[in-house]
N, C-alpha and C positions, 0 to 999 in steps of 0.2 A: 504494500500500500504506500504509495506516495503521494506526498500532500505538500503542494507549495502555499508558504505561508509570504504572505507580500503585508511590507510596515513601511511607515512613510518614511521619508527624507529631510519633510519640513522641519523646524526647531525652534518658527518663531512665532511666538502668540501674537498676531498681527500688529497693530504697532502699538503694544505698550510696553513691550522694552522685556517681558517675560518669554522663558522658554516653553515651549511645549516637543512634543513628540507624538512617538507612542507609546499608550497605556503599561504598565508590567505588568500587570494581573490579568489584562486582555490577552497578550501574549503567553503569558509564562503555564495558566493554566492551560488552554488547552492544547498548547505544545507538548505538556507532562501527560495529561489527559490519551493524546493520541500516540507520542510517543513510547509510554507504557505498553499501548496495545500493540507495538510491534512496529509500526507506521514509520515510512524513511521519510524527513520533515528538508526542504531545503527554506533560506529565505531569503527573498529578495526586496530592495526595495528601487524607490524611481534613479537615483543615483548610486546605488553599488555603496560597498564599503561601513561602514558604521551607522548604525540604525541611532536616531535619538531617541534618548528616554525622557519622558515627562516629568521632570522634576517632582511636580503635585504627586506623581502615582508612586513616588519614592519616599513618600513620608512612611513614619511610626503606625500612624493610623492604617495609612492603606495595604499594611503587611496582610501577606496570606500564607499558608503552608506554601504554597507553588513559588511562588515570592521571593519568602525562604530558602527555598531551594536553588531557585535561579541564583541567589548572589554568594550558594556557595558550587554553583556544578561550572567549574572552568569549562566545560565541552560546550556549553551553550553561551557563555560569554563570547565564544570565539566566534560563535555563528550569527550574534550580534553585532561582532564589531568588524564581522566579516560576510556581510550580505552580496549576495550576487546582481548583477545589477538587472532590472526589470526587461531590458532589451534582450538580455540574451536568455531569461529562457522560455520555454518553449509549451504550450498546452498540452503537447501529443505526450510530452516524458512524464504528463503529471495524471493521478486519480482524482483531485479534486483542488482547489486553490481556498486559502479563507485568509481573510483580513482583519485584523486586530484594530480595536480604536482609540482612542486618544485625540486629542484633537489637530494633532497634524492633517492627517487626511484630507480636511476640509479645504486645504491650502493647496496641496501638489496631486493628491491622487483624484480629486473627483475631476478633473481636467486634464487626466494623465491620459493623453494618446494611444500611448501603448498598454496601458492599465486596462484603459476601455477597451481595446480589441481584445488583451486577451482573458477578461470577463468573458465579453461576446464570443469567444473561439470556442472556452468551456461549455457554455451553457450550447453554442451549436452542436458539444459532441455529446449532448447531456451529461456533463458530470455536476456533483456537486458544487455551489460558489457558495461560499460562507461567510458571514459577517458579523461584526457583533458592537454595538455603543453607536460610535459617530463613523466606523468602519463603512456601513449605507451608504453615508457621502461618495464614496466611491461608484455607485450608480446613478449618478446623475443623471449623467448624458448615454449611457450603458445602452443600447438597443436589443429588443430581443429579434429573435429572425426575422417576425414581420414587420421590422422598422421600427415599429411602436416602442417607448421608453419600454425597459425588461418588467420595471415593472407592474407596467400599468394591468389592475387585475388581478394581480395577486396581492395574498398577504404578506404584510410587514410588519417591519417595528426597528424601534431604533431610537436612540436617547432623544428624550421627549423635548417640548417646548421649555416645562417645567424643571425639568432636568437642569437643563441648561441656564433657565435661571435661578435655579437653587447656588449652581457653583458661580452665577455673576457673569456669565459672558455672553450672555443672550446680545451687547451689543459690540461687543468682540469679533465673533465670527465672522465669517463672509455669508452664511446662511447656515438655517436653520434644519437639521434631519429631518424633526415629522412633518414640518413643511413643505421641504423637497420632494418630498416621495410620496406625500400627498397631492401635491400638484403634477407628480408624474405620473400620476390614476392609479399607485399604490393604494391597498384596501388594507389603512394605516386602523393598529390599535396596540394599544400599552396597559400595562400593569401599574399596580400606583408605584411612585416614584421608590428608585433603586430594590424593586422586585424581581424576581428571575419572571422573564417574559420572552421566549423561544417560540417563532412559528418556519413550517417550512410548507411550502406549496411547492411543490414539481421538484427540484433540483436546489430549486433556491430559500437559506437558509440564512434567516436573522436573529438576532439577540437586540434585548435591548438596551442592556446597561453592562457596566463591568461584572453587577452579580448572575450575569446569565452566561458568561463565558462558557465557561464547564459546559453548561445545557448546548450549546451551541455546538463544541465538539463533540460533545457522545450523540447530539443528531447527526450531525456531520459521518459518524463514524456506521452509525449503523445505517445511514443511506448509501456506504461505502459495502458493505456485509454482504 
């Protein structure tokens, strides 16, 4: 089973002078999550080379087991600080792609050229695409085969309005997840705020906050079985 995981490249919370990235606990779980299960994991992002971390997703608070683990497993640091870059690889080597969130995405991947085709390559050969938090961003502009946004029609989810102003950046961003994917005729619904809230329609698989990680890989995994 091979599962490419794709993390941004951005690192700057638009212009107030703060870092961002991506999330660790978006990532770190269900890396461990899938990796356990046997699963060869690569990861790439828009620029190759070291992935950022979200400073916020580095605090005391936001420890997890997975977390934990990440900042002592040197094997996964290296595949952090050593990502492949997004052009070079390929749909056909992989069983499934999923994207971790944080709020970089917002910035470089939901307008990533290459990101979006190879979304759209996956879901043409139906495999799984996975997502989870602000990760969604990354479907913006995404088409499914019949042109029409991927995913207008189905259901989603993905860190809320409210979400976002809980943590204060509702005027931050460049846009908004449940707005986006609502105006792209996503058939948008959430759990209350930082609840596990995981839907999958056809191939395509969302999360909606960082506590849905987990859920998001072991759907991931058995749409994979």
């Amino acid at each position: 089973m091979n599962v490419l995981f794709v993390l941004t490249s951005h690192d700057e919370l638009g212009d107030t002078g703060k870092k961002t990235g991506f999330w660790i606990e978006e990532f770190a779980a269900p890396y461990y999550t899938l990796l356990d299960k046997g699963a060869t994991i690569t990861v790439a992002t828009p620029k190759g080379g070291k992935a950022p971390i979200d400073p916020s997703s580095d605090t005391e608070d936001n420890q997890t087991e997975d977390t934990k683990r990440f900042k002592q497993d040197q094997n996964a640091q290296q595949v952090i600080n050593n990502t492949k870059k997004l052009s070079e690889v390929s749909a056909e080597d992989f069983d499934a792609v999923f994207y971790p969130g944080g709020h970089g995405p917002l910035w470089d991947l939901a307008g990533d050229k290459t990101s979006i085709k190879l979304i759209e390559t996956f879901n043409e050969q139906d495999k799984p695409v996975a997502f989870v938090c602000h990760a969604p961003a990354a479907l913006k502009s995404v088409k499914g085969t019949d042109g029409q946004p991927l995913v207008k029609g189905k259901k989603v989810t993905g860190f809320t309005n409210s979400e976002e102003e809980a943590v204060q950046l509702t005027d931050v961003v460049p846009f908004l997840v449940e707005d986006m994917l609502k105006e792209n005729g996503g058939i948008y619904s959430k759990a209350a705020d930082w609840n596990v809230h995981v839907l999958q329609d056809g191939n395509l698989i969302t999360g909606q906050n960082p506590a849905s990680s987990s859920k998001v890989a072991e759907t991931l995994y058995a749409a994979l079985k």
